[in-house]
PyMOL Python script that loads the backbone (N, CA, C, O; Angstrom):
from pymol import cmd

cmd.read_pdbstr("""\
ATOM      1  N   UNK A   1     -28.284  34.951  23.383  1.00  0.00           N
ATOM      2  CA  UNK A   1     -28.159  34.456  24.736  1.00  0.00           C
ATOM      3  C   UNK A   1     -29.542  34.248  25.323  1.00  0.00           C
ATOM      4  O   UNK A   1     -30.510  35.009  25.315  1.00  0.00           O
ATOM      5  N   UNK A   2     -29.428  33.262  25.738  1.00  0.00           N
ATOM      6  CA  UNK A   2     -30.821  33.075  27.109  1.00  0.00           C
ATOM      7  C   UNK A   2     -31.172  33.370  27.948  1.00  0.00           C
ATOM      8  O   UNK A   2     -30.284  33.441  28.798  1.00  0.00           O
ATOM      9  N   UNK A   3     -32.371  33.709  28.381  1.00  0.00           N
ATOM     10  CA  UNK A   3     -32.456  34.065  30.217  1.00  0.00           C
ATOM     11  C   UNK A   3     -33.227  32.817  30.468  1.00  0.00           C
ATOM     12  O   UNK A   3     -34.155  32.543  29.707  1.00  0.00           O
ATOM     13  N   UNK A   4     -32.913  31.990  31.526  1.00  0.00           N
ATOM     14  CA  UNK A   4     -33.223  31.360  32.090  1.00  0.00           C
ATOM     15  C   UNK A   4     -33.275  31.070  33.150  1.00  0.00           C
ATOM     16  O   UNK A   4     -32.213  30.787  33.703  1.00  0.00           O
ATOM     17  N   UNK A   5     -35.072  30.981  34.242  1.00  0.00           N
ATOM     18  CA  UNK A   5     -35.438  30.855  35.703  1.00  0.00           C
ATOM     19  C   UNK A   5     -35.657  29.919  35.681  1.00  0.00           C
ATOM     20  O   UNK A   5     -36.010  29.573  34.553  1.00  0.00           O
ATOM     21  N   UNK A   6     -35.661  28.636  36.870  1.00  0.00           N
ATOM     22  CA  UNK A   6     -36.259  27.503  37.154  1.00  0.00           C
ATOM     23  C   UNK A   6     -37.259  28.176  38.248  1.00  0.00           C
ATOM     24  O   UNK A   6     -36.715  28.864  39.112  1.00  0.00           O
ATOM     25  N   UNK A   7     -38.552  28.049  38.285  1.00  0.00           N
ATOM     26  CA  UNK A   7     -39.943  27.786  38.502  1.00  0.00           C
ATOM     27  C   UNK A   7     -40.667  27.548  38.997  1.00  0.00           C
ATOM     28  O   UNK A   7     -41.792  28.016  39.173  1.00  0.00           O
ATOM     29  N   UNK A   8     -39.680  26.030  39.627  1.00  0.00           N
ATOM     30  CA  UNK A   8     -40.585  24.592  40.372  1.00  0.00           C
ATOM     31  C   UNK A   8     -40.051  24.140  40.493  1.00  0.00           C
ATOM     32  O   UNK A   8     -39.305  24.064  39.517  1.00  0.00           O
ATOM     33  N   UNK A   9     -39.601  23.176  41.795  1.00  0.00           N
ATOM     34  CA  UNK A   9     -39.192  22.024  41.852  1.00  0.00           C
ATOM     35  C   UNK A   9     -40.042  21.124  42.589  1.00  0.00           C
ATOM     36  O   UNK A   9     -40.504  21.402  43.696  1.00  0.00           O
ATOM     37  N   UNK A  10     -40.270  19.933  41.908  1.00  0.00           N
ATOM     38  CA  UNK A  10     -40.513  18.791  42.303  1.00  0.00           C
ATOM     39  C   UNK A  10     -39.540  17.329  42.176  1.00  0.00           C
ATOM     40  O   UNK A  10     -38.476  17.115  42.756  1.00  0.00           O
ATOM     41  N   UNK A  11     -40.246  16.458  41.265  1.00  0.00           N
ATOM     42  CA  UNK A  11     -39.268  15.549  40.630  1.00  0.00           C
ATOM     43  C   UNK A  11     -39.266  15.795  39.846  1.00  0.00           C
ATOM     44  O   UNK A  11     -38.564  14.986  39.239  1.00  0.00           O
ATOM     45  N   UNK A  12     -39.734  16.731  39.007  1.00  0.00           N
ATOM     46  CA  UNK A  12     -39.371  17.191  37.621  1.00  0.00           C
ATOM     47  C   UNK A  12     -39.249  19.226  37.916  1.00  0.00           C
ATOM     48  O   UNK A  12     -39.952  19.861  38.702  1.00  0.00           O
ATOM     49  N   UNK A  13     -38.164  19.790  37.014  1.00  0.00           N
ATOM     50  CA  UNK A  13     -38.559  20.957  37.398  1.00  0.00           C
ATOM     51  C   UNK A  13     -39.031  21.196  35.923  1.00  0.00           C
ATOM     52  O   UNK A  13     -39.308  20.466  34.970  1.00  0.00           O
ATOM     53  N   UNK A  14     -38.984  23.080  36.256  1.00  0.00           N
ATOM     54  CA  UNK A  14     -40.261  23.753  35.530  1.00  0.00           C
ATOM     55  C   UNK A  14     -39.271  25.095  35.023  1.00  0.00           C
ATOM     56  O   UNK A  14     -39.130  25.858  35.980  1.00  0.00           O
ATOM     57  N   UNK A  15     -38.570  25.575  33.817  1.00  0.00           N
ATOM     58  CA  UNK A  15     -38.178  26.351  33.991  1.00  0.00           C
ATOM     59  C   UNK A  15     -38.693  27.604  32.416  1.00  0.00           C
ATOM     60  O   UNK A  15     -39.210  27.468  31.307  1.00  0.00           O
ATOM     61  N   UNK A  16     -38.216  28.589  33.148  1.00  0.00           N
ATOM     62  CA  UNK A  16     -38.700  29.826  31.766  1.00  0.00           C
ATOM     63  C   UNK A  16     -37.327  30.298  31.482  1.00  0.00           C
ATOM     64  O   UNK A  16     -36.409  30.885  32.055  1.00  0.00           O
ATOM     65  N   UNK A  17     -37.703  29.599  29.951  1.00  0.00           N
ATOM     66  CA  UNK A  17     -36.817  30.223  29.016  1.00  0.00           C
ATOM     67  C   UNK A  17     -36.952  31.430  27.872  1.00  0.00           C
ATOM     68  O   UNK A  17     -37.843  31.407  27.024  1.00  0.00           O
ATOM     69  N   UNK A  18     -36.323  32.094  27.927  1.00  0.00           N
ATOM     70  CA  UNK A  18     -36.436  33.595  26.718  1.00  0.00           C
ATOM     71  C   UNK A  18     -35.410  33.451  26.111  1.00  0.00           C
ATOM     72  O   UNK A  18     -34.288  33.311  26.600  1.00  0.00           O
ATOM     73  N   UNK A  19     -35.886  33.486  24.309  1.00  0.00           N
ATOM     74  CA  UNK A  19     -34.992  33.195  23.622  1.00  0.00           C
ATOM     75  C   UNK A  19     -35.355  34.401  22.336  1.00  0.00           C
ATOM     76  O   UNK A  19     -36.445  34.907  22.069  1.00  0.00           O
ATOM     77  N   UNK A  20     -34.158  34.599  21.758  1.00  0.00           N
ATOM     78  CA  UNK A  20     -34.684  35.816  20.235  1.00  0.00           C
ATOM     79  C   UNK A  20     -35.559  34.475  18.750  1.00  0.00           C
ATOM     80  O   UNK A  20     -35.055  33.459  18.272  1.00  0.00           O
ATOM     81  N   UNK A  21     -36.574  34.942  18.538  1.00  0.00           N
ATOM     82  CA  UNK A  21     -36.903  34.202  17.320  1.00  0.00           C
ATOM     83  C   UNK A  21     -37.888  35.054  16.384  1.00  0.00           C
ATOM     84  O   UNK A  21     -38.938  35.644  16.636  1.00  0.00           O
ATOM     85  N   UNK A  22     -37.163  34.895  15.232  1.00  0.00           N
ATOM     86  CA  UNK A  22     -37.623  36.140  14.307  1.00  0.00           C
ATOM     87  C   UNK A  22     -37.520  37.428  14.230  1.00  0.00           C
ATOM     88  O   UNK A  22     -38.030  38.295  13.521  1.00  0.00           O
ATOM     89  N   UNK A  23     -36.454  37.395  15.443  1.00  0.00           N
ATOM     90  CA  UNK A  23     -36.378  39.206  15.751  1.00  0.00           C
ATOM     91  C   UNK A  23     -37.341  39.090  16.859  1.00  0.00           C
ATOM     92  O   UNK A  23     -38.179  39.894  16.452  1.00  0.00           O
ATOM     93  N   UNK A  24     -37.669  38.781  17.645  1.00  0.00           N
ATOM     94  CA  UNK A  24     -39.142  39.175  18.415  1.00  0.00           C
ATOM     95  C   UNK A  24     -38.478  37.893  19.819  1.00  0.00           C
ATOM     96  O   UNK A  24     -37.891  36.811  19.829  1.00  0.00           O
ATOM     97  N   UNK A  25     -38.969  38.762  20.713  1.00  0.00           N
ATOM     98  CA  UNK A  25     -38.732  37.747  22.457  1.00  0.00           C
ATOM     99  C   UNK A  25     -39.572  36.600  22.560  1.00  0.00           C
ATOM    100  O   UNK A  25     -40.777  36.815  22.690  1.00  0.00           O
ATOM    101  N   UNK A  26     -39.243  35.645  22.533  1.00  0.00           N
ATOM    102  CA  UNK A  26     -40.003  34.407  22.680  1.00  0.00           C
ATOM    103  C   UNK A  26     -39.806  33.650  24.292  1.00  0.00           C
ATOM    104  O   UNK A  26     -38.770  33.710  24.955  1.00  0.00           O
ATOM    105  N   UNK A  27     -41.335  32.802  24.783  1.00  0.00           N
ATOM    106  CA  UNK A  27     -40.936  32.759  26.107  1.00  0.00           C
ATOM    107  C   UNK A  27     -41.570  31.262  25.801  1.00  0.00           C
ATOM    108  O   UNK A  27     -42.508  30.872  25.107  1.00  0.00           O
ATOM    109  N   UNK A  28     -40.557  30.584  26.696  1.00  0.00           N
ATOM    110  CA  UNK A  28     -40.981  29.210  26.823  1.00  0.00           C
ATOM    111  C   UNK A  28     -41.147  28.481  28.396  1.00  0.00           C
ATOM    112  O   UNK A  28     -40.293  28.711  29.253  1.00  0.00           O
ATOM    113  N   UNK A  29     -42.098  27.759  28.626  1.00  0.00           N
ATOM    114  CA  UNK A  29     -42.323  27.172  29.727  1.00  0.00           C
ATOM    115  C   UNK A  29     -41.747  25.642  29.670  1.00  0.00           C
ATOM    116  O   UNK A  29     -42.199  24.970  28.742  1.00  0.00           O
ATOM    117  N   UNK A  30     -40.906  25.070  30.450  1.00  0.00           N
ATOM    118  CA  UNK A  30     -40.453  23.686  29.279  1.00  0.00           C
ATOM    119  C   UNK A  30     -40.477  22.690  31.081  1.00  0.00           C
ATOM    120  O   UNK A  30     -39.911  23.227  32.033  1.00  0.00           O
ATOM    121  N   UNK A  31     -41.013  21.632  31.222  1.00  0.00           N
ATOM    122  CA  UNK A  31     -41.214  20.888  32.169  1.00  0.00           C
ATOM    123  C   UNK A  31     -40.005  19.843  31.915  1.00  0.00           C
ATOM    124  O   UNK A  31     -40.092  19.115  30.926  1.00  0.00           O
ATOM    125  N   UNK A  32     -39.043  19.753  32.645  1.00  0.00           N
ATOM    126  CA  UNK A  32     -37.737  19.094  32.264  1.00  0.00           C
ATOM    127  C   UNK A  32     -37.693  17.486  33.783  1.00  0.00           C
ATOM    128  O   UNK A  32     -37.609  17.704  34.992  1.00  0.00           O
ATOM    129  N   UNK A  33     -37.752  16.558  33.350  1.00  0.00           N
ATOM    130  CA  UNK A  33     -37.560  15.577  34.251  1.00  0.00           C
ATOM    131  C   UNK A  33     -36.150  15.538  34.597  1.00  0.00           C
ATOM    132  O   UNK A  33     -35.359  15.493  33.655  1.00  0.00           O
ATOM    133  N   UNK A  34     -35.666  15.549  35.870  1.00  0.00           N
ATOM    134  CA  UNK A  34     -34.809  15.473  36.675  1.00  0.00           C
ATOM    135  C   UNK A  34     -33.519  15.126  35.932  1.00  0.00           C
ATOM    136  O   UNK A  34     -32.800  15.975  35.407  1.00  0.00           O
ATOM    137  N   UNK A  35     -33.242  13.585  35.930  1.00  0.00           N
ATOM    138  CA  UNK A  35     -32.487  12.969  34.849  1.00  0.00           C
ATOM    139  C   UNK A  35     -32.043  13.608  33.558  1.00  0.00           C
ATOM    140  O   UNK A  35     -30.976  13.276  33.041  1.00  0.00           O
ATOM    141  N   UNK A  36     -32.823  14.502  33.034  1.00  0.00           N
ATOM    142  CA  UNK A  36     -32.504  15.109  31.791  1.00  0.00           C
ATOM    143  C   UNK A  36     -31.912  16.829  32.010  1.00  0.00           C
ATOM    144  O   UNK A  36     -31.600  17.557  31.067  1.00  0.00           O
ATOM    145  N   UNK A  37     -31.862  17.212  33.423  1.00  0.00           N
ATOM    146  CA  UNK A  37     -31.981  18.163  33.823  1.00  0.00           C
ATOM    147  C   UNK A  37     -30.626  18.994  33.648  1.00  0.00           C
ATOM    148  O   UNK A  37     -30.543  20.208  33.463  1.00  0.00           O
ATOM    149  N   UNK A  38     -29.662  18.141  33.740  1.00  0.00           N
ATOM    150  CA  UNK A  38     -27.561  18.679  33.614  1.00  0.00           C
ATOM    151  C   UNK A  38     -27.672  18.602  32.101  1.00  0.00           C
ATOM    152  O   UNK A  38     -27.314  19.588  31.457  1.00  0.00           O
ATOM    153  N   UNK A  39     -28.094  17.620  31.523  1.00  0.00           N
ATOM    154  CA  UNK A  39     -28.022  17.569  30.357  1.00  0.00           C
ATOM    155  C   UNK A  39     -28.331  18.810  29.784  1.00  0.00           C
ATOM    156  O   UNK A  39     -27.511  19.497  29.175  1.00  0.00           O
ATOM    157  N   UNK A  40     -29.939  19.215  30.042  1.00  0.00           N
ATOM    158  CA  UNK A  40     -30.264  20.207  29.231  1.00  0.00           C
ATOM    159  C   UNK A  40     -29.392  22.395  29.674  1.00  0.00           C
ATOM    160  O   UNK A  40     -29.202  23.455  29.077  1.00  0.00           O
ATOM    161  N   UNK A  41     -29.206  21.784  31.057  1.00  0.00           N
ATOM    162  CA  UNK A  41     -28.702  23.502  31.589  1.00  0.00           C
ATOM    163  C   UNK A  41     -26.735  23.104  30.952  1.00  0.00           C
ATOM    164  O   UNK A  41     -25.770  23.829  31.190  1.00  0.00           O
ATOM    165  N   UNK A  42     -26.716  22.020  30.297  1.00  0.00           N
ATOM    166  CA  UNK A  42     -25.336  22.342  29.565  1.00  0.00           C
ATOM    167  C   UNK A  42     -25.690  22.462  27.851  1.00  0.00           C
ATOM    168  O   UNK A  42     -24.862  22.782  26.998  1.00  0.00           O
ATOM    169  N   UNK A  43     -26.567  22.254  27.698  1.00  0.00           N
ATOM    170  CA  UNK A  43     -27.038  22.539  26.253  1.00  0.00           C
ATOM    171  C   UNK A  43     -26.982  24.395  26.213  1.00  0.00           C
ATOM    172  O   UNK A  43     -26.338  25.114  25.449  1.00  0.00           O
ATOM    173  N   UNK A  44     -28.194  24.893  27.676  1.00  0.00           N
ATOM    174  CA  UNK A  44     -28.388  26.251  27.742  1.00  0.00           C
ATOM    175  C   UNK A  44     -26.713  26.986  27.876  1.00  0.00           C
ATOM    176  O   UNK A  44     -26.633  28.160  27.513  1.00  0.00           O
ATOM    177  N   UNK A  45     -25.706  26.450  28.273  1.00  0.00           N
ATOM    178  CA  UNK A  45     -24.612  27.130  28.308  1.00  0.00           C
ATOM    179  C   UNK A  45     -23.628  27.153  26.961  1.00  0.00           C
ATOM    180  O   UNK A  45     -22.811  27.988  26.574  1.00  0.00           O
ATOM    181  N   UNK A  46     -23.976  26.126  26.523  1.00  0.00           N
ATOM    182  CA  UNK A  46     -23.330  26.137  24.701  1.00  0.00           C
ATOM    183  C   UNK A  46     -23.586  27.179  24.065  1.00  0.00           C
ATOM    184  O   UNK A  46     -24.278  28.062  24.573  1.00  0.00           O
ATOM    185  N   UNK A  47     -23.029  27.291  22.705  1.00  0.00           N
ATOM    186  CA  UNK A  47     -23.289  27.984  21.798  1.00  0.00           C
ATOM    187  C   UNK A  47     -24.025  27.597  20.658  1.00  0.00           C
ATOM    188  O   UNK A  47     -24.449  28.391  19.819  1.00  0.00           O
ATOM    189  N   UNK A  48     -24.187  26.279  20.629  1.00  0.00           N
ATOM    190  CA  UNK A  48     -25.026  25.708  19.422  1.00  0.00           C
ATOM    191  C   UNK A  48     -26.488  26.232  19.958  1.00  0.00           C
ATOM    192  O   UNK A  48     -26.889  26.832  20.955  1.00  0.00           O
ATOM    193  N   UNK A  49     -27.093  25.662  18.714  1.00  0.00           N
ATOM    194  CA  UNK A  49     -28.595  25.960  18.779  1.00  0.00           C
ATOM    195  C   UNK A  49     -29.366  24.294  19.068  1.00  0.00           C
ATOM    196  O   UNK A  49     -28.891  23.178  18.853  1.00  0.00           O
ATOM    197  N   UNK A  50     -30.312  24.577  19.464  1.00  0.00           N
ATOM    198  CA  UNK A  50     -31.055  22.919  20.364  1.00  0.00           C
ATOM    199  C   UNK A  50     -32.115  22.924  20.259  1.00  0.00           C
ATOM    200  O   UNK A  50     -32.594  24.044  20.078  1.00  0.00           O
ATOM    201  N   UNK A  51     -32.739  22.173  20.287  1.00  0.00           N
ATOM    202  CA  UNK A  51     -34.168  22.055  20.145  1.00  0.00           C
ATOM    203  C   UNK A  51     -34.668  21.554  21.874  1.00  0.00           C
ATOM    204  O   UNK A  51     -34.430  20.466  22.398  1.00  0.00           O
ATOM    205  N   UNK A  52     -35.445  22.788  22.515  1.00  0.00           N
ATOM    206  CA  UNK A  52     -36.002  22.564  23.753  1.00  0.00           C
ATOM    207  C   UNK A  52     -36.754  21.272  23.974  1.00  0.00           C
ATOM    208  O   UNK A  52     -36.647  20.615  25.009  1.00  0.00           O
ATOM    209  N   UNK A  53     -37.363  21.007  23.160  1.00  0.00           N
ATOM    210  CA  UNK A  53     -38.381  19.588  23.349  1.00  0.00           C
ATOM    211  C   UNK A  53     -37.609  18.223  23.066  1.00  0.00           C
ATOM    212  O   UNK A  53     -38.120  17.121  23.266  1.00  0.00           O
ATOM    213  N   UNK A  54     -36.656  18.371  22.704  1.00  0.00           N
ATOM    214  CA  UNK A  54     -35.205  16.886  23.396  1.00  0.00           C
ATOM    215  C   UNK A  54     -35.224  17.073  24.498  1.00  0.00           C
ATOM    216  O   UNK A  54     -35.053  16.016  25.106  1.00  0.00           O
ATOM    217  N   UNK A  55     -35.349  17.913  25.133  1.00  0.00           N
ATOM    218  CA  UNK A  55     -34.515  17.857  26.795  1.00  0.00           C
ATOM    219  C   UNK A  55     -36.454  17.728  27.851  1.00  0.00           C
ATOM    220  O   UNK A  55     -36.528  17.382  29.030  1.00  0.00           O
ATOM    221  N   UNK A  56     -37.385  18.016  27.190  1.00  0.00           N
ATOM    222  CA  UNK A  56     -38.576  17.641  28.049  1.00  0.00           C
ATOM    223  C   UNK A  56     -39.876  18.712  27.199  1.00  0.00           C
ATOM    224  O   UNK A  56     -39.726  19.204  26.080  1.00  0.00           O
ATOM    225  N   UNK A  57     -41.098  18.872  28.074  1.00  0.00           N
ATOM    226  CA  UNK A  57     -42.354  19.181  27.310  1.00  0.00           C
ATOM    227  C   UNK A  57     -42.298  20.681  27.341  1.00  0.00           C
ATOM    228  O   UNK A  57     -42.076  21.344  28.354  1.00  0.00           O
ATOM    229  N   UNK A  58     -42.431  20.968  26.614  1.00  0.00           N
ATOM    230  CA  UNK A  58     -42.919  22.972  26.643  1.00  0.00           C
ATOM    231  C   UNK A  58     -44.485  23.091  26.625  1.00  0.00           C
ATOM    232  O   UNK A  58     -45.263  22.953  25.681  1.00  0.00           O
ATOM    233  N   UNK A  59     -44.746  23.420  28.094  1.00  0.00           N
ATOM    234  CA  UNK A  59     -46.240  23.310  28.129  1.00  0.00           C
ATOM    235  C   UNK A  59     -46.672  25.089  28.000  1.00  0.00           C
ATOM    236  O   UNK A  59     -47.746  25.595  28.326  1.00  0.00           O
ATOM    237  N   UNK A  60     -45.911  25.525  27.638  1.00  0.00           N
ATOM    238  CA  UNK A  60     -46.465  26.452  27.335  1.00  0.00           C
ATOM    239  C   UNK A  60     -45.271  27.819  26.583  1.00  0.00           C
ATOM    240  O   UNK A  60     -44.143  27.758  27.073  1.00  0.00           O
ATOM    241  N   UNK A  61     -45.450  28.836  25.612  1.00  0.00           N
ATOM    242  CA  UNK A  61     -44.849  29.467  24.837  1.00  0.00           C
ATOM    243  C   UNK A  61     -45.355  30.487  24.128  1.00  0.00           C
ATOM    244  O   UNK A  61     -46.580  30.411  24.042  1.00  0.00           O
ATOM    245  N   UNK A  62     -44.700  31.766  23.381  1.00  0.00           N
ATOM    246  CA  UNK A  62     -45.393  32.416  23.600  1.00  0.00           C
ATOM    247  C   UNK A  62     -44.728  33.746  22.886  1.00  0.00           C
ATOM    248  O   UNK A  62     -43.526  33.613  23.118  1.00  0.00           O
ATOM    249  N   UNK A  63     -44.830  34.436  22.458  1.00  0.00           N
ATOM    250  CA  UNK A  63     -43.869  35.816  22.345  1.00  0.00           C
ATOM    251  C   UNK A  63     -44.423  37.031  23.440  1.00  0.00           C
ATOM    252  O   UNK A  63     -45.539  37.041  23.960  1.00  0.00           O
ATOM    253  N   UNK A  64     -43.505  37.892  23.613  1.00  0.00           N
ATOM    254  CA  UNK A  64     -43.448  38.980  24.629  1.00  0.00           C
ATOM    255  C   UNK A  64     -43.487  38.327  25.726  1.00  0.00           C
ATOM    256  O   UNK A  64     -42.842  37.296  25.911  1.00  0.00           O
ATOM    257  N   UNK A  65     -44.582  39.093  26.939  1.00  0.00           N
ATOM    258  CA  UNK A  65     -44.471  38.659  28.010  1.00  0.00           C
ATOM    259  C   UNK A  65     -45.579  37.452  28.415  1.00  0.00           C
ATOM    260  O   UNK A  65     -46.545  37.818  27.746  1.00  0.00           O
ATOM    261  N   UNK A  66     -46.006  36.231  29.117  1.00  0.00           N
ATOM    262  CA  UNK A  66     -46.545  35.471  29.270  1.00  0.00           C
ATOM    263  C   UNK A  66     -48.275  36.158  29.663  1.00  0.00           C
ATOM    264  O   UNK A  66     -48.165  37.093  30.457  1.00  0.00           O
ATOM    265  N   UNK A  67     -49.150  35.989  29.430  1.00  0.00           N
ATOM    266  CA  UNK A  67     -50.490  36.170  29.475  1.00  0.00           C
ATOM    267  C   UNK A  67     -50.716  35.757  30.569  1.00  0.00           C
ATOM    268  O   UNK A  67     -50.045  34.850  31.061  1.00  0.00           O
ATOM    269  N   UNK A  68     -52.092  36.557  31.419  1.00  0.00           N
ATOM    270  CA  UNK A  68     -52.894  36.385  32.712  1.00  0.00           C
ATOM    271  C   UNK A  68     -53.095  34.942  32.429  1.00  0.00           C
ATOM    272  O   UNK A  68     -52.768  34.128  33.292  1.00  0.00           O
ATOM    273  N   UNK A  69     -53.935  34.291  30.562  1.00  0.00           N
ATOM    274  CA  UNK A  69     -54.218  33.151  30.585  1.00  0.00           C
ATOM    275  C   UNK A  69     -52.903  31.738  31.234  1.00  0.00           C
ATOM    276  O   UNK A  69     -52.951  30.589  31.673  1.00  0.00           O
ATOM    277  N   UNK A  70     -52.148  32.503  30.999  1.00  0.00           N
ATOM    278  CA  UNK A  70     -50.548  31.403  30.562  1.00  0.00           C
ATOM    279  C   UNK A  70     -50.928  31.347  31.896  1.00  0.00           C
ATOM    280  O   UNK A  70     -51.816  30.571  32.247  1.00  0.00           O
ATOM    281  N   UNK A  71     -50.100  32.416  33.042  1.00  0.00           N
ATOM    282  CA  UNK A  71     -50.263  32.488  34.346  1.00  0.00           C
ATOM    283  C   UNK A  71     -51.681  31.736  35.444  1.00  0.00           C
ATOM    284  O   UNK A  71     -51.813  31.358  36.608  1.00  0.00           O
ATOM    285  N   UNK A  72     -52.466  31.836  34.268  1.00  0.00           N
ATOM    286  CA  UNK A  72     -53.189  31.041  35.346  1.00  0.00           C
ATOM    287  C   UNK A  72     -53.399  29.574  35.210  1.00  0.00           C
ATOM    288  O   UNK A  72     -53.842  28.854  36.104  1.00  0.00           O
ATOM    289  N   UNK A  73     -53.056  29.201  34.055  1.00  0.00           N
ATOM    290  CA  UNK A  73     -52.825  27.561  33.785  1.00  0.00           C
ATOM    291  C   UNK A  73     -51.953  27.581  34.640  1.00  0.00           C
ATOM    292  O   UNK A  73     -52.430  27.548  35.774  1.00  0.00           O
ATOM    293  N   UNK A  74     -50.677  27.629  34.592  1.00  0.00           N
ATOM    294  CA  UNK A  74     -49.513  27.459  35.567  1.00  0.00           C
ATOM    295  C   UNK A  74     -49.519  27.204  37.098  1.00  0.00           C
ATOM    296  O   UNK A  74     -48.825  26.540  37.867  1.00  0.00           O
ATOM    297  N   UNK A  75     -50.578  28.001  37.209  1.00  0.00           N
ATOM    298  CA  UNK A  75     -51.136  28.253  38.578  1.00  0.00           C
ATOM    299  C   UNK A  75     -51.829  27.174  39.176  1.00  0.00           C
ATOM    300  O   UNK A  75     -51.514  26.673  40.255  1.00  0.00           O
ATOM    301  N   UNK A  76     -53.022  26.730  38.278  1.00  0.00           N
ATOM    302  CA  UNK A  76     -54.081  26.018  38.287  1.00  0.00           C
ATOM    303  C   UNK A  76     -53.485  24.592  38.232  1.00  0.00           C
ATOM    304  O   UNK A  76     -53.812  23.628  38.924  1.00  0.00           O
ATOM    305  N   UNK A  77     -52.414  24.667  37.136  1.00  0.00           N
ATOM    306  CA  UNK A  77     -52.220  22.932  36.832  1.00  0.00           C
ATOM    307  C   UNK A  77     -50.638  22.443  37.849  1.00  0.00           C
ATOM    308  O   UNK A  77     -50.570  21.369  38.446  1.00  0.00           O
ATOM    309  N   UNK A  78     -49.943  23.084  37.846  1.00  0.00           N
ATOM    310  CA  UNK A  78     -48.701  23.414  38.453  1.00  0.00           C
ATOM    311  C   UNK A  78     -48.441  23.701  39.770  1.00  0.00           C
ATOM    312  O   UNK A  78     -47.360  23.375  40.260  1.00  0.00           O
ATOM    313  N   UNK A  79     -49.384  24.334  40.484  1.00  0.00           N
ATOM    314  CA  UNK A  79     -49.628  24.946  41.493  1.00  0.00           C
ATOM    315  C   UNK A  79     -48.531  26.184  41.575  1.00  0.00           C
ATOM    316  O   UNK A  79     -47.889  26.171  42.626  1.00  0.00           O
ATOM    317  N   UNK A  80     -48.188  27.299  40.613  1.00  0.00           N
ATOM    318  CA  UNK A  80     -46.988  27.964  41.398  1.00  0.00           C
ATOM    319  C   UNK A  80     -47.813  29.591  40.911  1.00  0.00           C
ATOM    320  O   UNK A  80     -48.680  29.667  40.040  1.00  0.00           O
ATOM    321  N   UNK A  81     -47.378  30.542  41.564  1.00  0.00           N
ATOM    322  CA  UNK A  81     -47.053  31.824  40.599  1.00  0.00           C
ATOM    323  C   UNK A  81     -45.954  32.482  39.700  1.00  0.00           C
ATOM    324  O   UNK A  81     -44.869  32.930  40.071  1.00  0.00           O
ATOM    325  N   UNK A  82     -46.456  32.442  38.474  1.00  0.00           N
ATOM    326  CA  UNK A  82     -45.046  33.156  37.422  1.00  0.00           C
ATOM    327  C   UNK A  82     -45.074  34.554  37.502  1.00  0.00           C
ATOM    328  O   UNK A  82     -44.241  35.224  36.892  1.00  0.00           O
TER     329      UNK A  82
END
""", "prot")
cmd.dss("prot")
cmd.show_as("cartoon", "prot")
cmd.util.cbc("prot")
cmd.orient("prot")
């Protein structure tokens, strides 16, 4: 199962996804354009498996918890706090 926050909104949102890979917590930052946006939060409610980068960009990823570095790109390029 997933945990998934949205982030940001603009015209595109911004959301963090945590997913199991390899045994180990994986965290993804995935910038999803609007239009693609139902599409992809009905992919997140399925049971199949998907590939995040169909539905928009993963600008950032990661295992455990996200880094001061991650956090401050986000910050810097994005304008938000994670």
């Amino acid at each position: 199962m997933s945990w998934v926050a949205k982030v940001a909104s603009h015209k595109e949102r911004i959301y963090f996804v945590e997913r199991q890979r390899s045994g180990e917590n994986a965290f993804f930052y995935i910038r999803i354009e609007l239009p693609k946006e139902q599409d992809f939060l009905a992919a997140l409610k399925g049971q199949q498996k998907f590939n995040l980068s169909d539905y928009g960009e993963i600008i950032a990823s990661g295992f455990g918890n996200p880094s001061d570095e991650i956090r401050k790109m986000l910050k810097e390029k994005y304008g938000f706090d994670v």
